[in-house]
Structures are given as structure tokens and as C-alpha cells.
C-alpha positions as CSV (number, residue, x, y, z in Angstrom):
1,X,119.2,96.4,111.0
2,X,117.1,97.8,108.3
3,X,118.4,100.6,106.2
4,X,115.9,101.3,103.5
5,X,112.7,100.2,102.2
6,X,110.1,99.7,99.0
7,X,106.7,100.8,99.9
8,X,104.8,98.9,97.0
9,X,100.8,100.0,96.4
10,X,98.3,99.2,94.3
11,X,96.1,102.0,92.7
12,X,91.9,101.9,93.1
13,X,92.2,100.2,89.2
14,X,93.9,97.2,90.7
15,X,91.0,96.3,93.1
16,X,88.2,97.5,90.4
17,X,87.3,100.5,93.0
18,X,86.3,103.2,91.1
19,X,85.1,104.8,94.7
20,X,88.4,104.6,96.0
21,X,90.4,108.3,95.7
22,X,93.7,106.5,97.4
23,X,96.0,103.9,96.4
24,X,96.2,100.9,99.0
25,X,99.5,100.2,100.5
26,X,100.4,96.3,99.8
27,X,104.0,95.9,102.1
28,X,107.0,97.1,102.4
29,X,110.4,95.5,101.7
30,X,113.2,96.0,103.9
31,X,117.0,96.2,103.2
32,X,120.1,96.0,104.5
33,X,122.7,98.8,104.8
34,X,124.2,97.1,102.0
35,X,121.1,96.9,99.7
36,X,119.9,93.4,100.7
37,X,117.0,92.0,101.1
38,X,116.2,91.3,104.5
39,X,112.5,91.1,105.2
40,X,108.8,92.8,104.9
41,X,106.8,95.2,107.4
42,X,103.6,96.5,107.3
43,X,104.0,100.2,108.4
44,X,101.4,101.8,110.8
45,X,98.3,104.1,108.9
46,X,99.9,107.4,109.6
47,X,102.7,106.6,107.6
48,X,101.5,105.6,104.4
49,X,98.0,107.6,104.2
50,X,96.5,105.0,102.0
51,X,93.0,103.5,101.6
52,X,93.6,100.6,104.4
53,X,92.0,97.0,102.9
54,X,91.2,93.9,104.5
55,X,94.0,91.1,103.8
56,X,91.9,89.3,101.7
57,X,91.2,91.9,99.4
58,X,94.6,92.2,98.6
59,X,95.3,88.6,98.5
60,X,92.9,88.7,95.6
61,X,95.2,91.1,93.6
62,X,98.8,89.8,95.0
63,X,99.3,86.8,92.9
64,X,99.0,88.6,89.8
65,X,100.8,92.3,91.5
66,X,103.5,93.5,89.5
67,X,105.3,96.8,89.6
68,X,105.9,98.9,86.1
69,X,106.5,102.4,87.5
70,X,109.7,102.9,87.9
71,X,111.0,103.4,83.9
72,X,114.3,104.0,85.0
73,X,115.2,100.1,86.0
74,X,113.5,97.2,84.6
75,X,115.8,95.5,86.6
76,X,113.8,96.8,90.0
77,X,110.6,96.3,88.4
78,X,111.3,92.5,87.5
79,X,113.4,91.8,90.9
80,X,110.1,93.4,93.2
81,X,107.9,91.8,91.0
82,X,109.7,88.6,92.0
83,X,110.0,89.0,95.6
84,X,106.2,89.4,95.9
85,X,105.5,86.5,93.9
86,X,108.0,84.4,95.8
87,X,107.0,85.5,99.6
88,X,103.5,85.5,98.5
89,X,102.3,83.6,101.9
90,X,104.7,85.5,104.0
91,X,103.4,88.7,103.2
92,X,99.8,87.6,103.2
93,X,100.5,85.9,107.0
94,X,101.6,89.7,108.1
95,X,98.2,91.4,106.1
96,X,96.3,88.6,108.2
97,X,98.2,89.1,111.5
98,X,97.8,93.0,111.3
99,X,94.0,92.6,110.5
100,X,93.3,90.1,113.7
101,X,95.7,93.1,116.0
102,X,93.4,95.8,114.5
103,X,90.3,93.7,114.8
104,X,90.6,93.1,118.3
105,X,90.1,96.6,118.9
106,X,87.3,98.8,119.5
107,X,86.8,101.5,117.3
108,X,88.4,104.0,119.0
109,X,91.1,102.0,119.9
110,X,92.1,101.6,116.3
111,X,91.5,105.0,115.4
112,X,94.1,106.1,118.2
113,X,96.5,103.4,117.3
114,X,96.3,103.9,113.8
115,X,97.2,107.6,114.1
116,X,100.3,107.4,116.9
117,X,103.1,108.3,115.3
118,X,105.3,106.1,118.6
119,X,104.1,103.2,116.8
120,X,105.9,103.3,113.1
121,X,105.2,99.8,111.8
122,X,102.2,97.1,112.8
123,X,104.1,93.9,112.2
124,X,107.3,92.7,110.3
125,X,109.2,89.4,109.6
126,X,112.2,88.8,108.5
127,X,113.7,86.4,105.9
């Protein structure tokens, strides 16, 4: 059972969108109770309040994603940086899988779903 979790995003910068006021939410990692890593999830729009991108906008910026905010542990910078690079298709099947739920959707449809707070996370996979 998950435990705790990274949300990782990427600002406007990343995808050269100077319109964009939001950052974008890339995934989320999940751990165990015991700090493990034990999957990824992407979390429903409520939660994260982010400027929502198609998959393969974000595939464009994932293989070259890297986190340096956290100034406190290099070590968490490297080993995230790491996990994306390594699960690379794993988290770009779940970007793809959530895009084909949403897109079978009506308009209102999505709006509603995206906005339930029942429904905390679209899709997740573990590893």
C-alpha cells in the first residue's frame, strides 16, 4: 500500500510556454511505508491544480526532465532524476492511457470528472 508520494512538475520554461501561468504536473511516484519505491500514478486535476498537457507534450520534455529543487539532498535530486529516466515508457504509457479515458469524454464529462474529489487519482501502475 502506498504511503507517500513525489509529485514532480515541470514549470511553463520547460515546455517554452511563456502563456502558461501554471506549472504542469509530470507523475507522481509512490512509496512504501518503508520509503520504497513502489510505482507511479497520475493524480486526478483537482488535486494538483496544474496546467493539464497532452502526453505528448510532455514526452517531448521527459527524456531530458531532471529535478534540482530540492537543495537540501542531491541525493533525491539524482535518485528522482533517475527513476524518470529509467521508467521513461512506463510513465509515458500512463500520460497516454489517461489522455485516451479523458478523451473519450464529452466536454462536460471531463469537466465533472476532472473536478470530483471521489476520484483521487486517474491511473497508476506499479513496479
Amino acid at each position: 500500500a502506498e504511503k507517500g508520494h513525489f509529485h514532480l512538475y515541470g514549470s511553463p520554461k520547460v515546455f517554452d510556454d511563456p502563456t502558461a501561468f501554471k506549472k504542469t504536473h509530470i507523475i507522481s511516484i509512490e512509496l512504501t511505508e518503508q520509503g520504497d519505491f513502489s510505482g507511479f500514478f497520475v493524480p486526478n486535476h483537482w488535486v494538483t491544480d496544474d496546467h493539464l498537457r497532452p502526453a505528448k507534450e510532455i514526452a517531448e520534455v521527459l527524456s531530458h526532465f531532471h529535478t534540482f529543487n530540492n537543495d537540501h539532498s542531491v541525493n533525491i535530486n539524482i535518485w528522482l532524476t533517475a527513476i524518470i529516466r529509467e521508467f521513461n515508457d512506463v510513465i509515458m504509457g500512463l500520460l497516454n492511457q489517461r489522455d485516451i479515458f479523458l478523451g473519450n469524454m464529452s466536454l462536460a464529462e471531463k469537466e465533472t470528472y476532472l473536478s470530483n474529489k471521489k476520484v483521487e487519482k486517474i491511473c497508476e501502475r506499479g513496479v
